[in-house]
TORKOL-4160 file (C-alpha; in steps of 0.2 Angstrom, whole numbers, padded with zeros to 4 digits, m for minus):
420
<pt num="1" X="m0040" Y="0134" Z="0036"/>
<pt num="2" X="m0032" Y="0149" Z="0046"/>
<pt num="3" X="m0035" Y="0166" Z="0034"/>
<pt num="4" X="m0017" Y="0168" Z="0041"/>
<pt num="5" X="m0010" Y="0161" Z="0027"/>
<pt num="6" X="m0022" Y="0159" Z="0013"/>
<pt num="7" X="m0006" Y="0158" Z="0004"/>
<pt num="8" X="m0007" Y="0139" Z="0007"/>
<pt num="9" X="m0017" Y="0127" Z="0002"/>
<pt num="10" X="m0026" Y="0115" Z="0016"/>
<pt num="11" X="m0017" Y="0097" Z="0016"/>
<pt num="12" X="m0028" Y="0084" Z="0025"/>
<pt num="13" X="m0022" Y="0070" Z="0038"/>
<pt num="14" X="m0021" Y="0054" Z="0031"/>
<pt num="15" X="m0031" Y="0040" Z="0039"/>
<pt num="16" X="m0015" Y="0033" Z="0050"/>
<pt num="17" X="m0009" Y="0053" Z="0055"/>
<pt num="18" X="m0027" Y="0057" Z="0058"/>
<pt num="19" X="m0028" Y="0041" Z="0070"/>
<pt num="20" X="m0013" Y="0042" Z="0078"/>
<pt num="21" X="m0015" Y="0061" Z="0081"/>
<pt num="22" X="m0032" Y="0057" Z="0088"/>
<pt num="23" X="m0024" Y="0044" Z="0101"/>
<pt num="24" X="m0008" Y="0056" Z="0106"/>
<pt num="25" X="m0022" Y="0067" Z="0112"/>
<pt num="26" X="m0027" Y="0051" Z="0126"/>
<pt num="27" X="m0007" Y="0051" Z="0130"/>
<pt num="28" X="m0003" Y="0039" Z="0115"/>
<pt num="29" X="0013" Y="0037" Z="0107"/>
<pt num="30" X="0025" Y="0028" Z="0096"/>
<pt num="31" X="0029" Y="0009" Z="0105"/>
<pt num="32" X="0017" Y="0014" Z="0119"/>
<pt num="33" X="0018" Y="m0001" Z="0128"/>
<pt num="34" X="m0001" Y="m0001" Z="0135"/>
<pt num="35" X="m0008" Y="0004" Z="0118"/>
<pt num="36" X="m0014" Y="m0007" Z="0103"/>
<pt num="37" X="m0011" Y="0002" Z="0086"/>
<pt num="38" X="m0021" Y="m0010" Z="0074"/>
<pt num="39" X="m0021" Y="0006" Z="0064"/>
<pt num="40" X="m0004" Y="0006" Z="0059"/>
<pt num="41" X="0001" Y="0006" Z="0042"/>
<pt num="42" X="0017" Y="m0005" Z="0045"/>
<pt num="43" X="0022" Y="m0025" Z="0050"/>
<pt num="44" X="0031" Y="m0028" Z="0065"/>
<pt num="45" X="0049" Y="m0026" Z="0061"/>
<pt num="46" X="0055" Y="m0038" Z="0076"/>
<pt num="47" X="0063" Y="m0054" Z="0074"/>
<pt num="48" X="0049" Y="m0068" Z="0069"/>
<pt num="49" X="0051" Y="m0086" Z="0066"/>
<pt num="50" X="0060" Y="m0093" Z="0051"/>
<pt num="51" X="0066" Y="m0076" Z="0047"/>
<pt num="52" X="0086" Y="m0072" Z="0045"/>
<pt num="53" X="0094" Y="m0060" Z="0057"/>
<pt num="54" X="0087" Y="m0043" Z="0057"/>
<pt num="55" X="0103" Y="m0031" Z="0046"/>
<pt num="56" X="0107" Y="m0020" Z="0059"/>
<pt num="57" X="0125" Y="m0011" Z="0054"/>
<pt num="58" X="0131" Y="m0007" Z="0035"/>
<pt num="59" X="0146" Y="m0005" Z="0029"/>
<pt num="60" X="0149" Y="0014" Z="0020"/>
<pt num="61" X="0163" Y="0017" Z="0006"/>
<pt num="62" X="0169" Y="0036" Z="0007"/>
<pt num="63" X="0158" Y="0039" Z="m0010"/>
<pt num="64" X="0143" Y="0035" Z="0000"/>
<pt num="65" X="0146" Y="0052" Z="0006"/>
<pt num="66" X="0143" Y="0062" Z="m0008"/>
<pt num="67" X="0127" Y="0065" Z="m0017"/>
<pt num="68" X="0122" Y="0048" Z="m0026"/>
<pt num="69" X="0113" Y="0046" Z="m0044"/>
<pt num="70" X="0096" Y="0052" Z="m0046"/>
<pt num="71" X="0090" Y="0033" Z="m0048"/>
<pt num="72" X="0099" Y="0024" Z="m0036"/>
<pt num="73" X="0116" Y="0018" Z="m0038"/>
<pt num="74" X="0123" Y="0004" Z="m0050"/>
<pt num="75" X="0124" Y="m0009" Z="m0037"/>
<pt num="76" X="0107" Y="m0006" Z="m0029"/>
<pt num="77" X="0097" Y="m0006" Z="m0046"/>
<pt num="78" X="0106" Y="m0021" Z="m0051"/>
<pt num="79" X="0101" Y="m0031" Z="m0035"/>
<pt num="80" X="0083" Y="m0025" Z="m0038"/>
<pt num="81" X="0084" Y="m0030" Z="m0056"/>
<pt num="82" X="0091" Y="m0048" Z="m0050"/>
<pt num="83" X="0077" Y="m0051" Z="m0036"/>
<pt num="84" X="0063" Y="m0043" Z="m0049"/>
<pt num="85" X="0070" Y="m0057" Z="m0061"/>
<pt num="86" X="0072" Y="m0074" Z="m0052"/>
<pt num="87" X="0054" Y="m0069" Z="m0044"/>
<pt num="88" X="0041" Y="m0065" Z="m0059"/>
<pt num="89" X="0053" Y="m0068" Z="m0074"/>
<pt num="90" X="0062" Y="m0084" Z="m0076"/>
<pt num="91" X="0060" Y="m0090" Z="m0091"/>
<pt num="92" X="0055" Y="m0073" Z="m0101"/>
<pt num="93" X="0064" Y="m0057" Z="m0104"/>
<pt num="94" X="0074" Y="m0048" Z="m0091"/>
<pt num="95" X="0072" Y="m0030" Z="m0083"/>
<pt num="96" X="0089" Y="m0020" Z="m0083"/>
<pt num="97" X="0096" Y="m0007" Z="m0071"/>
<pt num="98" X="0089" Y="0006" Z="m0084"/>
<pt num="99" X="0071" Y="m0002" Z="m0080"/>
<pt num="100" X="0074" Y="0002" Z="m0060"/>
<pt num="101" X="0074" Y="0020" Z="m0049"/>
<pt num="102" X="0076" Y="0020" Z="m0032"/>
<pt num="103" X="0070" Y="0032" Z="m0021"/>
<pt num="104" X="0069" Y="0037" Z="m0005"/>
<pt num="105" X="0052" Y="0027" Z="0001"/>
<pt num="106" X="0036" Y="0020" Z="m0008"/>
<pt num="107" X="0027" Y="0039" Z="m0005"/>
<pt num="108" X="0042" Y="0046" Z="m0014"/>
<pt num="109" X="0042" Y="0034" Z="m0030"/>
<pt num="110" X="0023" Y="0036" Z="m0032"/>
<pt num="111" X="0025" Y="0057" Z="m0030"/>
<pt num="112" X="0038" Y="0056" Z="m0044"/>
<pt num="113" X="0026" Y="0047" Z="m0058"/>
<pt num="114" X="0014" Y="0059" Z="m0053"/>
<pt num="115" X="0024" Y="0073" Z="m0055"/>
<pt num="116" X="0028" Y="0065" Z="m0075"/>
<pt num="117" X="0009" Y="0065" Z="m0082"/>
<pt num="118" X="0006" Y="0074" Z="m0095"/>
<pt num="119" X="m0007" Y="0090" Z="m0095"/>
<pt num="120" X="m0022" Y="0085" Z="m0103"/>
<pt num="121" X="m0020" Y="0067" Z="m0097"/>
<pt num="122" X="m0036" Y="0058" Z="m0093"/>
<pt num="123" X="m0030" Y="0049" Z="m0075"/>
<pt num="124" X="m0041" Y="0034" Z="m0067"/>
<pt num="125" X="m0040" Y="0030" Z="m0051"/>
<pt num="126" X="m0049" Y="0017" Z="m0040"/>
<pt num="127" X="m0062" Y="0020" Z="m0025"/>
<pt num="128" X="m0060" Y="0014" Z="m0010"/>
<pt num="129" X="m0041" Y="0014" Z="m0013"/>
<pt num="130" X="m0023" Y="0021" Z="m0002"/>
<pt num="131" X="m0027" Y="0037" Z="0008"/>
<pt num="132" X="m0010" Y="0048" Z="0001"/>
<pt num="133" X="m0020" Y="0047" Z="m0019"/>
<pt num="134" X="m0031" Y="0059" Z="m0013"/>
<pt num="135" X="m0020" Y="0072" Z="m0010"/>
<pt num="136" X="m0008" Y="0067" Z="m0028"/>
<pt num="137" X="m0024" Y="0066" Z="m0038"/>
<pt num="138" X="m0027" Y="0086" Z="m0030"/>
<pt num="139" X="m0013" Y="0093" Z="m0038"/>
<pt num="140" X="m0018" Y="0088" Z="m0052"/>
<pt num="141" X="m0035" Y="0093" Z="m0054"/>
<pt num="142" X="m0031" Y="0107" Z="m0064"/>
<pt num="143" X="m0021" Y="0103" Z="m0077"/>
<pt num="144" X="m0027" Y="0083" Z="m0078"/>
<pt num="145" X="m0043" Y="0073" Z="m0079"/>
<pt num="146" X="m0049" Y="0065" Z="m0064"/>
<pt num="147" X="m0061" Y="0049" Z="m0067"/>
<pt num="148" X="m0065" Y="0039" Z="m0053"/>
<pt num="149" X="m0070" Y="0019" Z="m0055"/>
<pt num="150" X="m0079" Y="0012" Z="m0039"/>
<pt num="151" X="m0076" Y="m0004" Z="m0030"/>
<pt num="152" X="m0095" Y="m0012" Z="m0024"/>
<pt num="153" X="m0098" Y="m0019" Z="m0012"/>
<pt num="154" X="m0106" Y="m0033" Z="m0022"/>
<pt num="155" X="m0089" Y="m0037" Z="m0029"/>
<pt num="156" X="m0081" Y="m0038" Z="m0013"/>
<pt num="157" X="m0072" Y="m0020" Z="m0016"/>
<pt num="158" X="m0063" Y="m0026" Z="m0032"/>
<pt num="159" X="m0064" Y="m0021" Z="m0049"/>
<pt num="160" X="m0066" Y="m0036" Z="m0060"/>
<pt num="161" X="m0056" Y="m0035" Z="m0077"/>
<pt num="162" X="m0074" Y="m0033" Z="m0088"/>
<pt num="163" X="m0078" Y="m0017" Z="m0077"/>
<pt num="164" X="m0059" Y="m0012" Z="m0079"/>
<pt num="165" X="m0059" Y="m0014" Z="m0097"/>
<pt num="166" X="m0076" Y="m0008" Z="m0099"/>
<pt num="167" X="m0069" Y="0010" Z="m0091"/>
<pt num="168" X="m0053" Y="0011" Z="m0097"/>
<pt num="169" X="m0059" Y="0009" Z="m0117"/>
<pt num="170" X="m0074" Y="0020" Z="m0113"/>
<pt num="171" X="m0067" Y="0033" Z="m0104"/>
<pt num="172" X="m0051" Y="0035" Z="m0116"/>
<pt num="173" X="m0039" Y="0034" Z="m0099"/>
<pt num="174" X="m0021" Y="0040" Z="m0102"/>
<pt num="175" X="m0017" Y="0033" Z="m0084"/>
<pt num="176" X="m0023" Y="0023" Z="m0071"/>
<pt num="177" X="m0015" Y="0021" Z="m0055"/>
<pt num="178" X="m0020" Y="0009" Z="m0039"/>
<pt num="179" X="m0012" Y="m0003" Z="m0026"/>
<pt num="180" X="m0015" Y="m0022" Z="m0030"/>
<pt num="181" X="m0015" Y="m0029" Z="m0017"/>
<pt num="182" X="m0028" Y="m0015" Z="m0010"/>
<pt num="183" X="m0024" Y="m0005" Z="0005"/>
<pt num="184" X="m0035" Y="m0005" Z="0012"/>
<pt num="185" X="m0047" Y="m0019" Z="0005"/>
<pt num="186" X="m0034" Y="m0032" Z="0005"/>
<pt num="187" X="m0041" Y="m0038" Z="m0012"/>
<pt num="188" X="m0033" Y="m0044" Z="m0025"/>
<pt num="189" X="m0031" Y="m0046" Z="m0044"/>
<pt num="190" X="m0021" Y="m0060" Z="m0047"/>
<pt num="191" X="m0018" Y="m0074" Z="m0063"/>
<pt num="192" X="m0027" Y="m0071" Z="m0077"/>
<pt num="193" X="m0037" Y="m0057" Z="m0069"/>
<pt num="194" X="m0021" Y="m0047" Z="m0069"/>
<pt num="195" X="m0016" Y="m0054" Z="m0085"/>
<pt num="196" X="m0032" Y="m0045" Z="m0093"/>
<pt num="197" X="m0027" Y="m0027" Z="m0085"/>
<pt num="198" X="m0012" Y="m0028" Z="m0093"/>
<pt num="199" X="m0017" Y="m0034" Z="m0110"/>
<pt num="200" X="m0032" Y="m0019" Z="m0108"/>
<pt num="201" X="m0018" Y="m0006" Z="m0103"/>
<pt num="202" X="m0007" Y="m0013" Z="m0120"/>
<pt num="203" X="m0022" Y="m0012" Z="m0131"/>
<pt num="204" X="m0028" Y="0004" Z="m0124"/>
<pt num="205" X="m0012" Y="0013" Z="m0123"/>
<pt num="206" X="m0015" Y="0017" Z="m0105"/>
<pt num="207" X="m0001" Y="0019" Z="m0093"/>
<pt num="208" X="m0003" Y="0007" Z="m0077"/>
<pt num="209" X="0003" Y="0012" Z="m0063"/>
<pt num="210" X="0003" Y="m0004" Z="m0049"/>
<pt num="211" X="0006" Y="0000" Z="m0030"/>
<pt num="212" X="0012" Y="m0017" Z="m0026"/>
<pt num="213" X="0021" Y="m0012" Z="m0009"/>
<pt num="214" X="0010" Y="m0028" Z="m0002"/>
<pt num="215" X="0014" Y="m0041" Z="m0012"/>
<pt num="216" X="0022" Y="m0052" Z="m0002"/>
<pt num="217" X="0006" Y="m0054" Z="0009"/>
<pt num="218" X="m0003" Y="m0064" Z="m0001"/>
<pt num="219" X="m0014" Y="m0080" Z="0004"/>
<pt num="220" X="m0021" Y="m0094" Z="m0002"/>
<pt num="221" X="m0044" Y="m0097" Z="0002"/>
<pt num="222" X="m0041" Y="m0107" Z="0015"/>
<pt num="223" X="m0029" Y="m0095" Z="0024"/>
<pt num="224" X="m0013" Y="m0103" Z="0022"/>
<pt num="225" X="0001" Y="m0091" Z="0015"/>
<pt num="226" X="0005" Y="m0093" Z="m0005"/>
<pt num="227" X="0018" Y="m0099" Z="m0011"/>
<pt num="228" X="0025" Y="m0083" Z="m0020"/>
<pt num="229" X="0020" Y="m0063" Z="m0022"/>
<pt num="230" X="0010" Y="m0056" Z="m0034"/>
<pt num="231" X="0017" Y="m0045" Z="m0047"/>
<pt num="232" X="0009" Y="m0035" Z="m0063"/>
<pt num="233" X="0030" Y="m0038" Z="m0068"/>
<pt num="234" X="0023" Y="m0057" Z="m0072"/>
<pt num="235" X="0012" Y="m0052" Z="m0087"/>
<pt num="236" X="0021" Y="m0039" Z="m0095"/>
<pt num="237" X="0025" Y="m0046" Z="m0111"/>
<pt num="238" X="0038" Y="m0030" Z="m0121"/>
<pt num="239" X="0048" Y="m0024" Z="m0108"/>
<pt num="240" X="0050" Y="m0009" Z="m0117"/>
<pt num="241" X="0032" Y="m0006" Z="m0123"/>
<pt num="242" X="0018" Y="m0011" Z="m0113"/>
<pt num="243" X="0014" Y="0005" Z="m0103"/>
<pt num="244" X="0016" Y="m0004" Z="m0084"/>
<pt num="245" X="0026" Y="0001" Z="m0071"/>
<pt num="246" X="0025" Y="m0007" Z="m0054"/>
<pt num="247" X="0032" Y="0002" Z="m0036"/>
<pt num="248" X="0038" Y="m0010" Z="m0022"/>
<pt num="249" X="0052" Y="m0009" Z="m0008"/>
<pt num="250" X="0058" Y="m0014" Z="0010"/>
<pt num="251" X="0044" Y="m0005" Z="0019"/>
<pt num="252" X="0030" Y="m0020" Z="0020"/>
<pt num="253" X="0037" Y="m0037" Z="0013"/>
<pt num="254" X="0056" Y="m0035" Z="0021"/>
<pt num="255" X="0049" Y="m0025" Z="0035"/>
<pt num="256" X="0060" Y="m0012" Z="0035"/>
<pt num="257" X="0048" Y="0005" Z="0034"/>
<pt num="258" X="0060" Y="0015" Z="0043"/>
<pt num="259" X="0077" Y="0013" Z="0028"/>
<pt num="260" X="0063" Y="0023" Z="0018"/>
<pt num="261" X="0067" Y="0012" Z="0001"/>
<pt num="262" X="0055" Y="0009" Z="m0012"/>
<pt num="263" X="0058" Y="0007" Z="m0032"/>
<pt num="264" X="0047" Y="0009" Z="m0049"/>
<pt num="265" X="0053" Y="m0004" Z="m0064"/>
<pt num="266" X="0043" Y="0001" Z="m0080"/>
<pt num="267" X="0050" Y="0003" Z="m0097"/>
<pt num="268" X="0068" Y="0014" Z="m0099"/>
<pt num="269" X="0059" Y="0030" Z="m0106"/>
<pt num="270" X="0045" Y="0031" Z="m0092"/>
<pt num="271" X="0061" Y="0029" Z="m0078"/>
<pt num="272" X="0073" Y="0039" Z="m0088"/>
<pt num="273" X="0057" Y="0054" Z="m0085"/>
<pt num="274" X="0056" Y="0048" Z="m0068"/>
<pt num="275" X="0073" Y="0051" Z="m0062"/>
<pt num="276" X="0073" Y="0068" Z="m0069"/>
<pt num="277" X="0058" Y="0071" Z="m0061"/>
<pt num="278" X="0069" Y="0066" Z="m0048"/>
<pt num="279" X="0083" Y="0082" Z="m0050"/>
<pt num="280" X="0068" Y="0091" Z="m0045"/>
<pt num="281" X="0056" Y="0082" Z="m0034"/>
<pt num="282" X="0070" Y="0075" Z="m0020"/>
<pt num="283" X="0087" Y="0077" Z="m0026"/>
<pt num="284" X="0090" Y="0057" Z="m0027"/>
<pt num="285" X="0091" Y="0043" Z="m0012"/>
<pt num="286" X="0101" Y="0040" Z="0003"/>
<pt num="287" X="0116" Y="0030" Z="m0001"/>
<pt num="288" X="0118" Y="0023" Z="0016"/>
<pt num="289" X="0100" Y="0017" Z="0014"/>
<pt num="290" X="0104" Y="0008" Z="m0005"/>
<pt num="291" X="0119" Y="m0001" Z="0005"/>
<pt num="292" X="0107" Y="m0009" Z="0017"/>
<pt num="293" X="0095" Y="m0012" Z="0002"/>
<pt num="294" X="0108" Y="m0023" Z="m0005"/>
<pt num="295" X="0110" Y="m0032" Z="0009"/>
<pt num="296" X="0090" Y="m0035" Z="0012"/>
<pt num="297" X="0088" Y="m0042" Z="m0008"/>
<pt num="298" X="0103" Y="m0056" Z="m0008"/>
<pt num="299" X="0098" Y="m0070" Z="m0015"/>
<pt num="300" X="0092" Y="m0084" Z="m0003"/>
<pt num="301" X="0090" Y="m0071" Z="0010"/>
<pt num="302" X="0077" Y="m0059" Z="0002"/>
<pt num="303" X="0067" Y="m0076" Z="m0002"/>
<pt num="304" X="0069" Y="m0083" Z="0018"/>
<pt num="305" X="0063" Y="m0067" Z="0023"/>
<pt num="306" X="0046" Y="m0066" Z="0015"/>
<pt num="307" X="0041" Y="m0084" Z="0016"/>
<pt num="308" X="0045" Y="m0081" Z="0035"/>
<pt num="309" X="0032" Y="m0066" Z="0033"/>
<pt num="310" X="0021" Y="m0072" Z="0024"/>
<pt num="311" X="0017" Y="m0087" Z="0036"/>
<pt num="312" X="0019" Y="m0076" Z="0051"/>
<pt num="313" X="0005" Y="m0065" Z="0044"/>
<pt num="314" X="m0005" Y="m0078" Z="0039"/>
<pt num="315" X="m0006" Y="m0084" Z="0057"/>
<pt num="316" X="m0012" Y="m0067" Z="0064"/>
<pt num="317" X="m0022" Y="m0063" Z="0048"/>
<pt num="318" X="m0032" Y="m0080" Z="0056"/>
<pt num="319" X="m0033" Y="m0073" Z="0073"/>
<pt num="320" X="m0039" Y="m0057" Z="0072"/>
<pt num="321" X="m0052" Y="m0062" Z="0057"/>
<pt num="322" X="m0058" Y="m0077" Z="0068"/>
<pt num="323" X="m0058" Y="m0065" Z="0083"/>
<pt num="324" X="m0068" Y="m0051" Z="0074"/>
<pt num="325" X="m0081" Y="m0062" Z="0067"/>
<pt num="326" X="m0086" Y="m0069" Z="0082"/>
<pt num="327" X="m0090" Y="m0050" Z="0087"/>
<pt num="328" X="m0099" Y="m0047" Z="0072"/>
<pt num="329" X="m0087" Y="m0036" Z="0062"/>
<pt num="330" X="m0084" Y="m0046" Z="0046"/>
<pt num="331" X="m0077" Y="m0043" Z="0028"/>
<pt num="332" X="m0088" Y="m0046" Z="0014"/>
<pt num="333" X="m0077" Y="m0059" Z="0009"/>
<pt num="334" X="m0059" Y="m0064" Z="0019"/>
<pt num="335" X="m0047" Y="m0054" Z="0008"/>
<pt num="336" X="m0033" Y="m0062" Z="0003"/>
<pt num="337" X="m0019" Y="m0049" Z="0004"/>
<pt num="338" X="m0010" Y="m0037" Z="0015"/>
<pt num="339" X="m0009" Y="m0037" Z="0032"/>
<pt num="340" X="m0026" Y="m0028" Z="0034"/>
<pt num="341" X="m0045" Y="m0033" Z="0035"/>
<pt num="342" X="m0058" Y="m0021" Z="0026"/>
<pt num="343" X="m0073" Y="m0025" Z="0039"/>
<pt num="344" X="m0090" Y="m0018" Z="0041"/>
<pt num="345" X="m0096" Y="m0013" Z="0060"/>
<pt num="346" X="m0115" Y="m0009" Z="0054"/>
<pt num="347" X="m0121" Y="m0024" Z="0065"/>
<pt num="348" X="m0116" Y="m0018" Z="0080"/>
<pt num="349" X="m0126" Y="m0011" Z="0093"/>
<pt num="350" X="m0131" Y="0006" Z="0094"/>
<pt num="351" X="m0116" Y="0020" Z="0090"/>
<pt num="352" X="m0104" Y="0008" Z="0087"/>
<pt num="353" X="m0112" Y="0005" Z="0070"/>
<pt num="354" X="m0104" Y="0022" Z="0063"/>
<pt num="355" X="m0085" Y="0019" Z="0059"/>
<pt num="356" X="m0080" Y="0035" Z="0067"/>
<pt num="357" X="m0089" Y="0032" Z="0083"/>
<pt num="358" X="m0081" Y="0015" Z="0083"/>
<pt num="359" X="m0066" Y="0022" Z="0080"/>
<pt num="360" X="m0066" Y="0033" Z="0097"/>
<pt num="361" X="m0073" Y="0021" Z="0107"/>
<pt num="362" X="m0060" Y="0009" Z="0105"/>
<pt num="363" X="m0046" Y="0025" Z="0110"/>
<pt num="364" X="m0055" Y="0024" Z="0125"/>
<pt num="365" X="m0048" Y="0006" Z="0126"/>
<pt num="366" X="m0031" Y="0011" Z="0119"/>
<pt num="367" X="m0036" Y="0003" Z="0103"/>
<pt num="368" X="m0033" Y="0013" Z="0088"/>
<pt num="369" X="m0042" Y="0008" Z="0070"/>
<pt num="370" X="m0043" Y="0019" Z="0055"/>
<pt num="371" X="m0062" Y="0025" Z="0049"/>
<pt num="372" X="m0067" Y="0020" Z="0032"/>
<pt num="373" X="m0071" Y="0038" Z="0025"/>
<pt num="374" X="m0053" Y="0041" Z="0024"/>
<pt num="375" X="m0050" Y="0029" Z="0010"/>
<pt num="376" X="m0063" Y="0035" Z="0000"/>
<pt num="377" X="m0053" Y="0046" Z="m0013"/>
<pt num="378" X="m0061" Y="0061" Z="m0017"/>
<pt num="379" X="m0047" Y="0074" Z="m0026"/>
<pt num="380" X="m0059" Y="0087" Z="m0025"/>
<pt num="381" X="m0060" Y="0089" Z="m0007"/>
<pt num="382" X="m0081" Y="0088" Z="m0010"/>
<pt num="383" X="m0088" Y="0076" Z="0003"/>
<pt num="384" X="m0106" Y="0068" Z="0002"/>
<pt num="385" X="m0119" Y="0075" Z="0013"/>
<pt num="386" X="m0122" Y="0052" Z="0016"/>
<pt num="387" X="m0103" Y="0044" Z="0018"/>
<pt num="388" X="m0105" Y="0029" Z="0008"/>
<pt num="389" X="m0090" Y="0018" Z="0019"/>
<pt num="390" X="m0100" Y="0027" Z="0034"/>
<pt num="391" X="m0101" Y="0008" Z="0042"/>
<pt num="392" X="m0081" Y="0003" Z="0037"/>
<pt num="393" X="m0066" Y="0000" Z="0048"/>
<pt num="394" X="m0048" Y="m0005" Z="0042"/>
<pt num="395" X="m0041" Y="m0015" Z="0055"/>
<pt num="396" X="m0023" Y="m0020" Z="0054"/>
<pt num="397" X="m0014" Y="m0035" Z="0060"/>
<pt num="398" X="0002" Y="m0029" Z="0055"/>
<pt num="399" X="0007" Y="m0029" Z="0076"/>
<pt num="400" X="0013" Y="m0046" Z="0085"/>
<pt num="401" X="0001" Y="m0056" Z="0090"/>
<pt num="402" X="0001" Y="m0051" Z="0108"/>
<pt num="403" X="m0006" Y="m0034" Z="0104"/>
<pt num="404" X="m0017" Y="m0044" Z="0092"/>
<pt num="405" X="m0025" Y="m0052" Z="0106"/>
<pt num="406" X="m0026" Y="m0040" Z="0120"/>
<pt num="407" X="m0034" Y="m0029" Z="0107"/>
<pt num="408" X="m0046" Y="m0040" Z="0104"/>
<pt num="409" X="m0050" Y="m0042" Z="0120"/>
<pt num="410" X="m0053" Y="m0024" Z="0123"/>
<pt num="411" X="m0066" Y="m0025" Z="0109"/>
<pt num="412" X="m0075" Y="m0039" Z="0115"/>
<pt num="413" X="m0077" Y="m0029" Z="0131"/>
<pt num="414" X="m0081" Y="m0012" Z="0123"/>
<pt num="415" X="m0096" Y="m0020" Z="0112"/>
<pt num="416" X="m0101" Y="m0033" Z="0125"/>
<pt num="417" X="m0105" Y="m0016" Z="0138"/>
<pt num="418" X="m0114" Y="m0008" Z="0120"/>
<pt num="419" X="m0126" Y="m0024" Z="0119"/>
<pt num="420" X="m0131" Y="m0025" Z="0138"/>
């Protein structure tokens, strides 16, 4: 903190920023050709097999100039309400335009139904869980209720829905927000598991807040990629009244992180208070960014696109969790979502066994990984004197697979030189 300007608060580096700042020190830096960045927090965005043409030009109308409705337009809510619809509700009641806001990225949307809990709220959240909670749950330690659930190692880093239910009833929770599937665990609560946290929220009148930015990447035990995404949206029963609202957008599954688009579907009150959160929070999204959405969720296209992902992930997910193991760096369980695994370095020989030595030296090897600490979600700013994910690594396979595999290699060699 520089006594400078005590007039502003300290704001940590999330786990990715940190990394990458680290690495720009060694001469790293954004499509550096030499370097293998299996930190980053985004897929490849590149042309992959099976996939349709990438959008690259958009057409504008002379409106798109001016400022745009807080939520997101007409069209681009309704194309969001179609592909919600024909992909977790055929057959059961459909989700409108006034159950849709569009904003302006996935950090955006979540900042906005932050910004709408009430004082007094009792707010859970989930440990190990995404980096950027830290810093939403901080501003609201003073006027909200922090209560933290953790994720064991003994359940592979998920919450089972007897825990979840268990904590939610006993700790009279007004909120609970976390991504499913878990950046940066990869796990997963899916079927009737899910089923339970929403019937748990609906009994308990608990707001549930779903991060679902991954749910395209899902895969089945043997490795193979699913046949569909997993949504909360499935299980919701009143449209109106079950307190869920779920965030998605183009950033993972579409693989468009730099259009900046993401969207919350919920009941019309909760986005109604969204979007004036809006007036205040960003002023509303980029039109040219909702014309390019609208294009990315046609029908037919939206659907070629993630099946094409979700095979092309499943293939890397294969090679670096085949390739890690054989180095001893291993999940407690291979997680069946995202493009990340949530591995454990503690066998490795001498230093490498703490996560952040690991983590520097693989930038010696131009490899780039994100340190387990940073996922542990602590609003409080209070660190333990003992980190309890002191031994974990979030490695991502969201590059192609020739990064994949030089990185790789450059780990074998680094922990081949540490055992002799």
């Amino acid at each position: 903190m520089d006594s400078r300007f005590s007039m502003v608060r300290p704001v940590p580096y999330m786990g990715v920023i940190w990394a990458t700042n680290e690495a720009s020190k060694l001469g790293y830096y954004n499509g550096h050709p030499d370097w293998c960045n299996l930190g980053q927090g985004q897929p490849e965005v590149g042309v992959i097999p099976g996939a349709p043409p990438r959008i690259s030009d958009i057409a504008l109308t002379p409106q798109d100039h001016a400022y745009g409705p807080l939520g997101g337009t007409i069209e681009v809510r309704q194309a969001i309400c179609d592909f919600i619809n024909r992909s977790y509700r055929q057959g059961k009641s459909q989700y409108t335009i006034d159950n849709i806001s569009f904003a302006s990225g996935g950090r955006l949307t979540l900042t906005r139904l932050f910004s709408i809990l009430a004082d007094g709220d009792r707010v859970g959240y989930k440990n190990p869980d995404y980096t950027a909670y830290e810093d939403y749950l901080n501003t609201l330690r003073q006027r909200c209720v922090l209560m933290e659930i953790r994720a064991s190692e003994e359940d592979a880093f998920s919450v089972p829905p007897e825990k979840f239910m268990d904590f939610i009833h006993q700790e009279r929770l007004d909120a609970f927000v976390f991504s499913n599937p878990c950046n940066p665990t990869g796990e997963v609560i899916k079927g009737e598991d899910l089923k339970k946290y929403v019937e748990v929220a609906r009994k308990e009148n608990c707001l549930l807040g779903v991060d679902e930015f991954y749910s395209t990447y899902i895969y089945n035990e043997d490795g193979s990629p699913a046949d569909a995404p997993v949504s909360v949206l499935s299980y919701v029963e009143d449209i109106e009244n079950d307190p869920v609202v779920a965030f998605d957008g183009l950033t993972k599954g579409f693989r468009y992180p730099g259009w900046r688009c993401g969207w919350a579907v919920g009941p019309k009150y909760i986005i109604e208070m969204i979007n004036r959160a809006a007036s205040a929070v960003d002023g509303g999204p980029s039109t040219p960014a909702e014309r390019a959405a609208i294009e990315a969720l046609k029908p037919g296209a939206a659907e070629q696109e993630l099946t094409a992902t979700r095979k092309e992930f499943a293939a890397k997910r294969k090679m670096l969790l085949e390739g890690l193991e054989k180095l001893g760096i291993k999940p407690v369980r291979a997680p069946l979502g995202t493009f990340y695994l949530w591995c454990s370095v503690k066998d490795l020989p001498g230093s490498l066994s703490d996560a952040d030595e690991f983590f520097f030296a693989c930038l010696k090897e131009k490899v780039m990984t994100v340190p387990g600490h940073f996922f542990d979600v602590r609003p409080f700013r209070t660190r333990p004197a003992e980190e309890p994910l002191k031994h974990w690594v979030r490695f991502s396979y969201g590059p192609d697979r020739a990064t994949i595999e030089k990185a790789l290699a450059r780990i074998e060699k680094l922990v081949k030189e540490a055992r002799g």
